[in-house]
C-alpha positions in Angstrom: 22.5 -20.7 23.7 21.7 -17.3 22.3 22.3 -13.9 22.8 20.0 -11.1 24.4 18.4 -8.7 22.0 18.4 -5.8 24.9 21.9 -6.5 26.1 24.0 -9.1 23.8 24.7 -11.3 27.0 24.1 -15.3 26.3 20.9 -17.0 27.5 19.4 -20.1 27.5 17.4 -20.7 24.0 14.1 -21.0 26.0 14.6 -18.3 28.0 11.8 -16.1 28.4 13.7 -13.4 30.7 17.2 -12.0 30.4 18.7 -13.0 33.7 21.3 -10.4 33.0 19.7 -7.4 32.0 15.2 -8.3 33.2 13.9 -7.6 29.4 11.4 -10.0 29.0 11.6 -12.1 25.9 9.6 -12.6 23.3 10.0 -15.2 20.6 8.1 -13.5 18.1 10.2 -10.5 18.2 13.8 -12.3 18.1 15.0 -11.6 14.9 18.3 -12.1 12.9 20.3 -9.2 12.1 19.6 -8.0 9.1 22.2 -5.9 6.3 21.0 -2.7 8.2 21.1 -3.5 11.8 24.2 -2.3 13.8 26.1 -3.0 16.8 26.4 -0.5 19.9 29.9 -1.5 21.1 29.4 -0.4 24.3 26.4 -2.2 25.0 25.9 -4.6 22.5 22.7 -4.0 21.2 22.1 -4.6 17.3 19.0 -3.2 15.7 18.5 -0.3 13.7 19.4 3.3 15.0 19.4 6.8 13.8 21.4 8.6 12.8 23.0 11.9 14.5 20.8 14.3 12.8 17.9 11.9 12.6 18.0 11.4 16.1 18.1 15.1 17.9 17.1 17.6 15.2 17.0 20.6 16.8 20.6 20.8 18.7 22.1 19.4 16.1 20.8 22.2 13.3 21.7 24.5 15.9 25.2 23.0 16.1 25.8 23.3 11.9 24.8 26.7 11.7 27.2 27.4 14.7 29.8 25.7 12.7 28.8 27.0 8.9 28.3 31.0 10.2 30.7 31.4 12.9 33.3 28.6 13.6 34.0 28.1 9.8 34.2 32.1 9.1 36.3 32.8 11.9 39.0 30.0 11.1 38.6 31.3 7.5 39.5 35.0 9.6 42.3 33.8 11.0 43.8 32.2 8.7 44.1 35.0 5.8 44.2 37.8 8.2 47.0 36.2 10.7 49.7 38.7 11.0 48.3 41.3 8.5 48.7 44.6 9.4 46.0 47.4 8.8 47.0 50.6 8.2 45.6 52.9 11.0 44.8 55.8 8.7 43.6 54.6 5.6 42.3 51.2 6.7 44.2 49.3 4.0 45.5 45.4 4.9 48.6 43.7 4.4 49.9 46.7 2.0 52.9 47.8 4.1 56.3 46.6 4.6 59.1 47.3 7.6 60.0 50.6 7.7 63.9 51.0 7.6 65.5 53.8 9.0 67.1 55.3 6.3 
């Protein structure tokens, strides 16, 4: 017995069809894993794969800059300017304190 290369389900070692899956098998291309290869856990394929970036350029880049030039500013926002106040006539921030009647 071995196991698919398409789906990781056992077959017969003369198999020349996956009976599970239909890929048609090649003895030629069978190969043993090598240090690179990895395993999909959900379907059990092992082989080599991309990775995220390497795989979808384009909505990924899109995704970064999202992240480096609005997501990661806006936290950085929040975070020092989180119950600041501003001074409505002179514009300056966090340089009051309570005003006690007095």
């Amino acid at each position: 017995m071995r196991k698919c290369p398409y789906c990781a389900e056992e077959i017969q070692e003369e198999a020349i069809k996956c009976k599970h899956c239909g890929e048609m098998l090649d003895k030629h291309s069978i190969k043993k894993p090598s240090t690179n290869d990895r395993k999909c856990h959900q379907c059990g394929y092992i082989g080599q794969m991309k990775t995220w970036l390497r795989n979808y350029n384009f909505p990924q880049f899109i995704i970064i800059l999202g992240l480096l030039f609005y997501v990661l500013p806006g936290l950085i926002f929040w975070a020092w300017g989180w119950r600041k106040y501003k001074c409505p006539s002179c514009g300056a921030l966090a340089k009051n304190s309570l005003a006690i009647n007095g």
